[in-house]
Backbone bond lengths (Angstrom), bond angles and torsions (degrees), N, CA, C in turn:
res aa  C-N    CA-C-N  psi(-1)  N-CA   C-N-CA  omega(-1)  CA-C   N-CA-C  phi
1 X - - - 1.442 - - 1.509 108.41 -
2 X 1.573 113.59 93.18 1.274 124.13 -164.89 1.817 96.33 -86.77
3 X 0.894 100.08 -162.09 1.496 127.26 130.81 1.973 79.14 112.64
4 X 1.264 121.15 -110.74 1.723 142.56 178.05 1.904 117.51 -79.86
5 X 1.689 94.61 -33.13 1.255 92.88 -154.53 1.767 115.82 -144.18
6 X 1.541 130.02 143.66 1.087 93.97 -178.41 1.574 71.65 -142.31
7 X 1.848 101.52 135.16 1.138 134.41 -150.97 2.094 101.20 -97.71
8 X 1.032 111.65 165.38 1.180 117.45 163.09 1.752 115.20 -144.31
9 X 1.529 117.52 108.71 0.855 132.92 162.30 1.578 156.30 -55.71
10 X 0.998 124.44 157.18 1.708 125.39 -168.75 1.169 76.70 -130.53
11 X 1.549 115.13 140.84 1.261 115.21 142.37 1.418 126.41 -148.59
12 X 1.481 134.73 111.10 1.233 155.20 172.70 1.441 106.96 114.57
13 X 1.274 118.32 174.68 1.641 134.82 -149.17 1.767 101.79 -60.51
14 X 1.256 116.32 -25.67 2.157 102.46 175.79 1.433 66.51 -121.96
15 X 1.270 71.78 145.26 1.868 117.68 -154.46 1.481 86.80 -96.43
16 X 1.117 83.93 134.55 1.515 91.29 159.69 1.558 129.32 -11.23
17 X 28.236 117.68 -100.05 1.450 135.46 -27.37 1.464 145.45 14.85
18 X 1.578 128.24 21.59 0.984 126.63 145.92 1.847 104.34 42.11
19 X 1.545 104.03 95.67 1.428 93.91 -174.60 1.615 89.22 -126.28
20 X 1.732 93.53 148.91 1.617 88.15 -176.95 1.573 121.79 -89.62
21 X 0.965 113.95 156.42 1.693 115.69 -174.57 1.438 126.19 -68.46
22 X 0.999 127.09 131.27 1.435 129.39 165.68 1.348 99.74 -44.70
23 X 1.587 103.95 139.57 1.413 125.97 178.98 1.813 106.95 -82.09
24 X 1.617 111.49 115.78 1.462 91.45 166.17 1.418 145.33 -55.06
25 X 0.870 94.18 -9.95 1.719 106.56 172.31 1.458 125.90 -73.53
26 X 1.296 113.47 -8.12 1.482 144.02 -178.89 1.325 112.18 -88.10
27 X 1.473 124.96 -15.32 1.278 136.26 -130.87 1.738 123.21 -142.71
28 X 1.073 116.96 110.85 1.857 98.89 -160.64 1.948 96.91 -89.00
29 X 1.262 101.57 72.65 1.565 98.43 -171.99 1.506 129.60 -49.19
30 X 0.879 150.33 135.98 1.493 156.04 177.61 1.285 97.20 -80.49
31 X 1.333 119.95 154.17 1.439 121.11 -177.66 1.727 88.51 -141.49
32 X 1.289 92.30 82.41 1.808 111.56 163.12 1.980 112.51 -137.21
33 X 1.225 98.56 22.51 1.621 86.70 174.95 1.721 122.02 -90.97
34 X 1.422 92.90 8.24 2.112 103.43 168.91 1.782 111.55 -107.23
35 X 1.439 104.81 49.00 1.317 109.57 168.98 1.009 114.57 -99.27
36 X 1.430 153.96 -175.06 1.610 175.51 -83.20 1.235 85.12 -172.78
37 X 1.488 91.72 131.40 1.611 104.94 169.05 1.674 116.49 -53.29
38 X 0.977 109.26 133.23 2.024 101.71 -174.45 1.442 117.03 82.51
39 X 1.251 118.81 -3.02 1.480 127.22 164.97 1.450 111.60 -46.13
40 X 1.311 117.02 -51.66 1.694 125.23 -163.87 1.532 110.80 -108.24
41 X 1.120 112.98 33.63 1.706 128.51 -168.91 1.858 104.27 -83.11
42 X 1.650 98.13 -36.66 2.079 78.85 177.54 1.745 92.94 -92.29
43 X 1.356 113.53 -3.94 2.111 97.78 178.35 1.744 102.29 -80.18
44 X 0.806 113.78 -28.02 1.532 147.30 175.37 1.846 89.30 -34.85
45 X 1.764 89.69 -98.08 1.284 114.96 -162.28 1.631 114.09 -76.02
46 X 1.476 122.77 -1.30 1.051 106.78 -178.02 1.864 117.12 -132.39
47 X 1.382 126.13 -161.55 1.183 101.86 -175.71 1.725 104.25 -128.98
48 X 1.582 112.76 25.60 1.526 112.33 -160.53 1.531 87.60 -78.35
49 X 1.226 124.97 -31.73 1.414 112.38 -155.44 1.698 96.01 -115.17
50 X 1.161 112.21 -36.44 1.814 113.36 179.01 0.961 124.90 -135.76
51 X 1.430 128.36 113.16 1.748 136.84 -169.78 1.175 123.23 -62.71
52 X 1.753 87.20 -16.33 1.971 86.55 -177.28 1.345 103.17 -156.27
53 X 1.432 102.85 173.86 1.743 118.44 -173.25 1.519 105.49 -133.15
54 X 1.376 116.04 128.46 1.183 129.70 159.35 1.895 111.40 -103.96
55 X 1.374 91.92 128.14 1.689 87.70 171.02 1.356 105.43 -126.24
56 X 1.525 126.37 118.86 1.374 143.47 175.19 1.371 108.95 -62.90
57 X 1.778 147.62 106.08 0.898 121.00 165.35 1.550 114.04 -109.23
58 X 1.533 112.13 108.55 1.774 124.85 -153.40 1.837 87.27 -101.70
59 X 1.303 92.71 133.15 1.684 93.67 -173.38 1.931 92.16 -155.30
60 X 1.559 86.01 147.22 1.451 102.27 -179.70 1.519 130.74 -59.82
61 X 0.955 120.68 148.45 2.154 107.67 170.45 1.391 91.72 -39.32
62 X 1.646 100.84 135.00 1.981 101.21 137.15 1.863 83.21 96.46
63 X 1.623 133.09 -22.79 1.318 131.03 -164.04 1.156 121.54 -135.64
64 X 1.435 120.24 41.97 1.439 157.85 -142.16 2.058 69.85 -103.34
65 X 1.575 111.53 129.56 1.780 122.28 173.01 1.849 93.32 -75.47
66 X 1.075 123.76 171.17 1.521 137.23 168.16 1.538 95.48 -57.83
67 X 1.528 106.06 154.26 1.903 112.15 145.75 1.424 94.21 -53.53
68 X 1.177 127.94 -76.90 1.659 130.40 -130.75 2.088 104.55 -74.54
69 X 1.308 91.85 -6.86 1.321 88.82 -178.12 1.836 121.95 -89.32
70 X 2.099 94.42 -38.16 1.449 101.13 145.67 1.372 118.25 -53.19
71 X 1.183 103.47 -58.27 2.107 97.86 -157.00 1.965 90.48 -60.28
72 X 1.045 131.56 -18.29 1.496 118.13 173.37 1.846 111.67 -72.74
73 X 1.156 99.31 -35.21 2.076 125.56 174.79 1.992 75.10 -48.58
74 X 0.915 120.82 -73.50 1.645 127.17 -124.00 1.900 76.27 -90.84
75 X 1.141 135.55 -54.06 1.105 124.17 -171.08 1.752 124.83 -63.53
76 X 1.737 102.08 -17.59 1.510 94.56 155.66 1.506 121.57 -88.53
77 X 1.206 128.27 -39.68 1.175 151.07 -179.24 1.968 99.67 -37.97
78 X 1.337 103.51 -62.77 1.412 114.21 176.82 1.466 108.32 -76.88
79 X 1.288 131.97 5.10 1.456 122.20 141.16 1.448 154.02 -97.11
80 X 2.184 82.26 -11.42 1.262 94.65 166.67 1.184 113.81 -131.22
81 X 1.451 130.02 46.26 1.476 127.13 176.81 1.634 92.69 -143.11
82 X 1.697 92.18 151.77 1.588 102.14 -171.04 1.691 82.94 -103.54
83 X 1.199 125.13 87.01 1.620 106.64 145.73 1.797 121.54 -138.23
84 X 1.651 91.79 127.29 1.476 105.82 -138.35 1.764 93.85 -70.45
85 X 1.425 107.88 -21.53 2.151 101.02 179.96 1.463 102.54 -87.17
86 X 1.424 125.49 37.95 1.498 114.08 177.59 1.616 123.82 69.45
87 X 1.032 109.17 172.21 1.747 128.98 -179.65 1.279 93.46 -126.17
88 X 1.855 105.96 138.68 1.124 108.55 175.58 1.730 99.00 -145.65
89 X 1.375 96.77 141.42 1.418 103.09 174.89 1.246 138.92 -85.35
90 X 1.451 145.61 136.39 1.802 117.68 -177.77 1.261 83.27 -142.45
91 X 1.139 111.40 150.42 1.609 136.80 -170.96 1.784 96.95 -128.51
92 X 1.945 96.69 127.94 1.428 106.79 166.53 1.109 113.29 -126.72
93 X 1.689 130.19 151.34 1.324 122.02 160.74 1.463 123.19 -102.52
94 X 1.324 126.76 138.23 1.176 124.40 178.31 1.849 128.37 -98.00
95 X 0.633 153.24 38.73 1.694 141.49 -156.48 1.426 118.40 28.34
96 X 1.334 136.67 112.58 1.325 141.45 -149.57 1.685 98.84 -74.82
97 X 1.582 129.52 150.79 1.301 130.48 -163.04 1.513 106.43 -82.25
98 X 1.336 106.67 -53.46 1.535 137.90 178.74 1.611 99.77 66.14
99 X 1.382 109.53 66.44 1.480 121.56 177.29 1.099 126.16 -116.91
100 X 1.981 111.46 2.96 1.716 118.95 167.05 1.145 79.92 96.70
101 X 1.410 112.66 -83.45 1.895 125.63 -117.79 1.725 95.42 -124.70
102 X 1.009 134.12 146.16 1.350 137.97 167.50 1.976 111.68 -132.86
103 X 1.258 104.04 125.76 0.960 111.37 -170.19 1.984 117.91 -95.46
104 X 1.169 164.99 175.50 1.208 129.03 -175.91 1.507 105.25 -80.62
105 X 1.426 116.55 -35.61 1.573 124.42 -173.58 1.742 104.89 -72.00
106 X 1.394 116.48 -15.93 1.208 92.65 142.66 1.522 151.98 -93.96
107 X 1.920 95.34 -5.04 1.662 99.39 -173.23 1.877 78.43 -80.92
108 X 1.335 148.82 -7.18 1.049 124.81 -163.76 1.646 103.15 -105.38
109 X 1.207 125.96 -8.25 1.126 134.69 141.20 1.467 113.30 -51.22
110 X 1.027 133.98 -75.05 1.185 142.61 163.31 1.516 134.07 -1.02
111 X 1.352 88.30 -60.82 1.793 124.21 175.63 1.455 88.99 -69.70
112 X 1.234 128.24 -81.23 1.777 130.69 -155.60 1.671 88.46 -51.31
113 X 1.431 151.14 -35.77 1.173 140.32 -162.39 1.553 95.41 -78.42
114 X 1.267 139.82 -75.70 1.018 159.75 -146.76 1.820 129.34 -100.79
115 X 1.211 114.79 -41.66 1.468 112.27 177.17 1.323 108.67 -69.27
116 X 1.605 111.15 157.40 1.372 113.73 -146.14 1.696 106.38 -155.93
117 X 1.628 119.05 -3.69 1.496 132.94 154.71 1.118 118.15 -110.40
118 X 1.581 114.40 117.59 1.205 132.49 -170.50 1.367 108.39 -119.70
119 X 1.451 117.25 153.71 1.663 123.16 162.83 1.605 111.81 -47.94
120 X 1.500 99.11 115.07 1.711 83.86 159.81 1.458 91.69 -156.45
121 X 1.473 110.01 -169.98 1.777 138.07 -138.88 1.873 87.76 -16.05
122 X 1.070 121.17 -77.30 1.901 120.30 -149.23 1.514 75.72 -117.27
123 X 0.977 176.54 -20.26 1.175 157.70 -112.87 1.026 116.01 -154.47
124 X 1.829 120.88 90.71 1.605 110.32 162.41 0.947 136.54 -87.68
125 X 1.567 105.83 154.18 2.019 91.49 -179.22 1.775 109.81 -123.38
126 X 1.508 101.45 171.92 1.229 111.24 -173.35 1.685 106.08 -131.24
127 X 1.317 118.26 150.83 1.560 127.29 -170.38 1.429 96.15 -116.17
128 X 1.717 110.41 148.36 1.216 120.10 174.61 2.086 90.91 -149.78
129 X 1.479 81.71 127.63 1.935 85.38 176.38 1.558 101.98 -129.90
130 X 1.452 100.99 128.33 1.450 109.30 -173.29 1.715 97.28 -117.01
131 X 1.320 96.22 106.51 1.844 105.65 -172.44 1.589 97.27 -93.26
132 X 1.430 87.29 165.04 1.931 97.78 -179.90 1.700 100.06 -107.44
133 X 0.956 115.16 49.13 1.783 114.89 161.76 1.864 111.40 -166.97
134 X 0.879 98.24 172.27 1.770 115.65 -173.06 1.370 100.77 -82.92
135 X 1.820 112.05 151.40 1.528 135.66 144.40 1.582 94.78 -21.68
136 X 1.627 96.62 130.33 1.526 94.89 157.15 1.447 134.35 -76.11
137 X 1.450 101.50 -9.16 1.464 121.99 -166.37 1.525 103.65 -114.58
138 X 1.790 102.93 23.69 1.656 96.73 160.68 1.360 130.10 -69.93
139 X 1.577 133.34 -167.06 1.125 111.62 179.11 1.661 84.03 -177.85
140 X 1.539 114.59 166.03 1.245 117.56 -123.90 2.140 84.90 -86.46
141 X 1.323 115.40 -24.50 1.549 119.89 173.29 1.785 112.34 -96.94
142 X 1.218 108.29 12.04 1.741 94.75 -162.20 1.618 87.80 -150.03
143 X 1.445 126.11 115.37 1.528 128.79 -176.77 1.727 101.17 -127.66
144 X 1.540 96.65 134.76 1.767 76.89 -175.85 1.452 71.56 -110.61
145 X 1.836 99.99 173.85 1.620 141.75 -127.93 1.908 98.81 -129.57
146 X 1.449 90.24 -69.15 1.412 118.78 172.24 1.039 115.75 -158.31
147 X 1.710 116.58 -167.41 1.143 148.57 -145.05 1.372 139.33 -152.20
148 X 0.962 146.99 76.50 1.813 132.92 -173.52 1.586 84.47 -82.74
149 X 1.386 114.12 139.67 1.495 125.78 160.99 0.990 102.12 -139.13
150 X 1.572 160.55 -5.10 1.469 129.78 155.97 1.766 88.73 -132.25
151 X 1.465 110.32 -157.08 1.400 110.44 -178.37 1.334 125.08 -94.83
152 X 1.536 102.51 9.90 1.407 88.99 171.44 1.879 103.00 -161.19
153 X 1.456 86.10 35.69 1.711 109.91 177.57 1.750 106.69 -138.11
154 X 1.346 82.36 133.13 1.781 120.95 -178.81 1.318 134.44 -122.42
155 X 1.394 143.21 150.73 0.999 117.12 -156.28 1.657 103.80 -170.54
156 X 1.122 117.51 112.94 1.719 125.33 -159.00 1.587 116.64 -128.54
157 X 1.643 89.85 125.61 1.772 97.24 -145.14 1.301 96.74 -75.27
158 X 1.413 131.13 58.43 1.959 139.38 -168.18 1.580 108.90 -20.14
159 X 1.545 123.40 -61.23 1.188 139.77 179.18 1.422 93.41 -35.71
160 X 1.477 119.82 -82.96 1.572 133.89 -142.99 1.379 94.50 -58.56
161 X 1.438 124.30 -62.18 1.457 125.41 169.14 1.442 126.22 -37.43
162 X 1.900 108.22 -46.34 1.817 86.40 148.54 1.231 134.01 -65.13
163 X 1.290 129.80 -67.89 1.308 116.74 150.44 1.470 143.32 20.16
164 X 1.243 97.04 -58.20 1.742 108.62 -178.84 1.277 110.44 -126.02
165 X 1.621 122.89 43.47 1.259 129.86 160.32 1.489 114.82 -167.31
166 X 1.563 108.59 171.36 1.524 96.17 -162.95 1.615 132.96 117.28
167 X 1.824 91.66 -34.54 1.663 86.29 -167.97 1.183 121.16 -141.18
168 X 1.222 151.84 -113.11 1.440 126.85 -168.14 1.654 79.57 -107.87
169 X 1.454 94.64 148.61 1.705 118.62 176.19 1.605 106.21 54.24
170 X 1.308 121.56 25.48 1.547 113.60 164.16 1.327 97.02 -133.89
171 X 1.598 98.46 157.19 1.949 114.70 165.26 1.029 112.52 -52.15
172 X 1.566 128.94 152.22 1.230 150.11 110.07 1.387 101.99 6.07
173 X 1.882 97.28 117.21 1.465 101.62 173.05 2.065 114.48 -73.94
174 X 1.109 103.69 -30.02 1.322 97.34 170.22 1.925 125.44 -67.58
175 X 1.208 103.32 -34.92 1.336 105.02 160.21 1.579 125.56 -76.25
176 X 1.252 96.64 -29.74 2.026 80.99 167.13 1.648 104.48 -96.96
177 X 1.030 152.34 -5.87 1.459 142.22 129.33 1.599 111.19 -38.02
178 X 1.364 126.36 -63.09 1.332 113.03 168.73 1.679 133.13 -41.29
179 X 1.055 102.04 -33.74 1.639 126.64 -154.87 2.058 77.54 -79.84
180 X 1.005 99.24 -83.00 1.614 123.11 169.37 1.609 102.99 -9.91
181 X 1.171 102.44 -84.25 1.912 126.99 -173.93 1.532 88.01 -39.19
182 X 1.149 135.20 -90.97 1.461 153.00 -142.76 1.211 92.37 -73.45
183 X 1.268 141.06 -54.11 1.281 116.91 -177.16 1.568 116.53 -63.72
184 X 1.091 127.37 -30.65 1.656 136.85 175.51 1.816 102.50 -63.50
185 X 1.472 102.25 -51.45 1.342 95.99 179.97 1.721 115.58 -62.85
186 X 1.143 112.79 -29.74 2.096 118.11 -177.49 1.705 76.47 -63.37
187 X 1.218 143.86 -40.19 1.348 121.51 -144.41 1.663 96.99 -66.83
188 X 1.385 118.15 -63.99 1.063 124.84 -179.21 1.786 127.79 -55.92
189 X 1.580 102.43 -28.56 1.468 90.94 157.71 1.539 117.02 -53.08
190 X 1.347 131.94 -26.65 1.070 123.31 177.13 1.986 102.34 130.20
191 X 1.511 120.87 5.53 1.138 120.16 -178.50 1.448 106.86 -111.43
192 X 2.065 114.72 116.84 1.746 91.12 43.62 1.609 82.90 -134.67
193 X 1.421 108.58 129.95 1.360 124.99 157.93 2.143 86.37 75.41
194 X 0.956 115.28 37.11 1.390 124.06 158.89 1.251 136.73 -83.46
195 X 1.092 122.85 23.86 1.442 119.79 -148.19 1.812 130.78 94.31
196 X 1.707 106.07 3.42 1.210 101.33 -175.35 2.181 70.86 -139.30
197 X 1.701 120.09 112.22 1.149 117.33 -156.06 1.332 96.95 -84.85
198 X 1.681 124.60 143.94 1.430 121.19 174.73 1.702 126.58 -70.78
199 X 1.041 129.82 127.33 1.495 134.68 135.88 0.910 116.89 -5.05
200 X 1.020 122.27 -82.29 1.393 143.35 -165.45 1.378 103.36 -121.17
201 X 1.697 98.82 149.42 1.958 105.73 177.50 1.425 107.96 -86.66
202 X 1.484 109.07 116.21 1.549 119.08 -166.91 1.591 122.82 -134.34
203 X 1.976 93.18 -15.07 1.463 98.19 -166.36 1.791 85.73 -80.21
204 X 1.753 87.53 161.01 1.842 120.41 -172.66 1.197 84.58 -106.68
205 X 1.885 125.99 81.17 1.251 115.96 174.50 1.204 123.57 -67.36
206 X 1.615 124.95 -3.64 1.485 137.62 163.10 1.532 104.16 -39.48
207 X 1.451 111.37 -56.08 1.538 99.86 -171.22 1.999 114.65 -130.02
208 X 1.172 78.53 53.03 1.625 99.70 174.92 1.766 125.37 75.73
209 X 0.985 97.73 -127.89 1.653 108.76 169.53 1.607 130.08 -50.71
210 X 1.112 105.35 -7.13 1.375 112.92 -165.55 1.986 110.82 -95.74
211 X 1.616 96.13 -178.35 1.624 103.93 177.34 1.673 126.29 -105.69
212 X 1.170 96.63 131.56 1.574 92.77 -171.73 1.724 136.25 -59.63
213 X 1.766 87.28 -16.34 1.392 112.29 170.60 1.973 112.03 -75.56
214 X 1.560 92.03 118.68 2.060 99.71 -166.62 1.301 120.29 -61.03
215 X 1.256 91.35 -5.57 2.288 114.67 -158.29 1.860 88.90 -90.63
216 X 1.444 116.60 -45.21 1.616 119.12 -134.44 2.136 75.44 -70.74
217 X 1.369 85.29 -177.03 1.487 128.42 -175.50 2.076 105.18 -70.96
218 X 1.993 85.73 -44.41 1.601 91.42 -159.69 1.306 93.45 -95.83
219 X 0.931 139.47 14.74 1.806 134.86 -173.73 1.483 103.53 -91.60
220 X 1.411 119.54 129.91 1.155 133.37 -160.80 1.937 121.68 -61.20
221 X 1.419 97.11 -14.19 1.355 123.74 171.21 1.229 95.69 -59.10
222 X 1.485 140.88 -38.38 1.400 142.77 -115.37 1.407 82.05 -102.25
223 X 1.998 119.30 -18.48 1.435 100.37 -166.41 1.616 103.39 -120.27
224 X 1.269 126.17 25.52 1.254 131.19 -173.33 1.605 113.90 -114.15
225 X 1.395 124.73 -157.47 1.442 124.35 -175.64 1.240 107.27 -83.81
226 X 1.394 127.23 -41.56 1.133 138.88 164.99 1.955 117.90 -40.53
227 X 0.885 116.83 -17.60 1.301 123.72 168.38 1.203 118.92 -100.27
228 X 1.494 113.86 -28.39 1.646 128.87 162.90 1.370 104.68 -44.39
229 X 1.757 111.33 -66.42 1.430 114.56 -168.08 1.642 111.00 -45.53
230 X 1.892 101.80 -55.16 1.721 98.17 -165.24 2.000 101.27 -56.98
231 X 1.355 110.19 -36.28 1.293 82.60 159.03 1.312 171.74 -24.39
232 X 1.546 96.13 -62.00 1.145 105.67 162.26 1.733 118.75 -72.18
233 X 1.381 133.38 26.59 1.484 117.55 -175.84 1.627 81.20 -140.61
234 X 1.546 122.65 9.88 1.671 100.96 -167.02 1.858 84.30 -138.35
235 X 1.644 101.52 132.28 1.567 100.37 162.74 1.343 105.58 -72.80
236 X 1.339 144.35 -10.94 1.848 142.38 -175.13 1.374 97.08 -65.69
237 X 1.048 122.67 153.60 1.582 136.84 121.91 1.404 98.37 -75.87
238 X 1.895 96.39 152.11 1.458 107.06 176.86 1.167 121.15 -69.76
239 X 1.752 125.60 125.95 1.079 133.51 156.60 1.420 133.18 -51.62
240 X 1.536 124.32 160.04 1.560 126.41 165.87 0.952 106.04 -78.28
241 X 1.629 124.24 147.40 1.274 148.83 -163.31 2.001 87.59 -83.10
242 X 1.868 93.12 174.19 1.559 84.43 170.26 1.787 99.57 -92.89
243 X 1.177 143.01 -14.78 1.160 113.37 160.38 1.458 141.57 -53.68
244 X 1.586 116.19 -34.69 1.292 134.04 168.96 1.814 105.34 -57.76
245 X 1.032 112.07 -39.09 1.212 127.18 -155.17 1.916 93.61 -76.49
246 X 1.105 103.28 -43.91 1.642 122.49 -179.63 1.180 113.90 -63.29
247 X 1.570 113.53 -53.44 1.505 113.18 156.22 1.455 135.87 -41.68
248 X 1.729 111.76 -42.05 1.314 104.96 -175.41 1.109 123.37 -89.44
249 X 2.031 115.68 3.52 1.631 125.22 -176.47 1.647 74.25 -95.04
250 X 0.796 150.95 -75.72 1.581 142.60 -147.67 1.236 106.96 -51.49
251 X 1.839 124.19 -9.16 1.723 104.21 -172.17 1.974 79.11 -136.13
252 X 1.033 95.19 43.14 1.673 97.24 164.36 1.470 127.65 69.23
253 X 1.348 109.52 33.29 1.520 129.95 155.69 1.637 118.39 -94.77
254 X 1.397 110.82 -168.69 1.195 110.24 165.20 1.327 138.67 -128.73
């Protein structure tokens, strides 16, 4: 799933401190965050070019992600990225859109209005936007989740994820937000076969970017009902397979 965006799906009836921002003016920003998804996958994962990672997670009134679903964000991140000055998180709020439907050219509208951590000198950053409405291109069996659309932009459909968790016979909204987050984020490391090249032949070229292994994190199951179910019987979010895992030490993770 080339093109802007690579989506994560639902498909059929069971679903699948406030810190303030660095001022840009402080900041000798790079203007590389409109690259190809998987473009920035070894700046990403390694520390030759940037010591550290900031990930912005900017979310609407009322669509604030769980603690436990970040601190799971930050607990893979710090297992599979080499950056030796730490990861650090900053949380923004924006004024909610209340537009139903979000289209990608508008969460990327969105971003150019509002995001506010950018790559600069040692320090890359990463965007996460948690909107209060659905894919416009949902449909009444198929709900997308999220999004990677450039290489170091993300985008998490908050609403739909409440929606389809929470209540009798569905997951834990913090665990399918996790499941969600991390799998969007592997996209942009560059998995599967995105820009971070495989080891081993693993991608499920049936349904794009993903891993052929049903267990891993990046396997396309990971975004349907069928992942809902293993949910509900497992406190984990899904893990990376050891091939994925192989991939991202070979392009400078760990």
């Amino acid at each position: 799933m080339k093109k802007i965006f690579l989506a994560s799906l639902l498909v059929g009836i069971g679903v699948l401190l406030t810190q303030a921002c660095k001022k840009d003016s402080d900041k000798n920003i790079e203007n590389n965050h409109r690259k190809q998804t998987g473009a920035s996958a070894n700046d990403l994962l390694s520390s030759d070019k940037y010591k550290s990672l900031v990930v912005q997670i900017q979310y609407m009134t009322g669509f604030k992600p769980t603690n436990d679903a970040i601190a799971r964000l930050t607990t893979f991140l710090n297992e599979r990225l080499n950056k030796s000055d730490g990861i650090e998180i900053v949380y923004s709020e924006i004024g909610a859109q209340g537009k139903g439907t979000y289209s990608i050219a508008d969460i990327v509208k969105i971003e150019d209005d509002f995001r506010s951590e950018f790559t600069h000198k040692k320090e890359i950053a990463a965007y996460f936007l948690f909107v209060d409405g659905d894919f416009v291109e949902n449909t009444e069996n198929s709900k997308v989740l999220g999004a990677a659309y450039y290489n170091t932009s993300m985008v998490i459909f908050q609403k739909t994820i409440l929606d389809l968790s929470g209540g009798l016979g569905e997951p834990s909204t913090n665990k399918l937000e996790a499941t969600v987050i991390n799998h969007e984020f592997g996209h942009i490391l560059g998995l599967v076969n995105l820009g971070t090249a495989m080891q081993t032949s693993h991608q499920d070229s049936a349904h794009g970017a993903h891993c052929s292994n049903s267990n891993c994190l990046m396997n396309w199951q990971a975004e349907t009902g069928g992942a809902v179910n293993a949910l509900l019987g497992n406190s984990q979010v899904p893990s990376l397979d050891q091939n994925c895992i192989n991939d991202l030490q070979n392009n400078g993770g760990k």
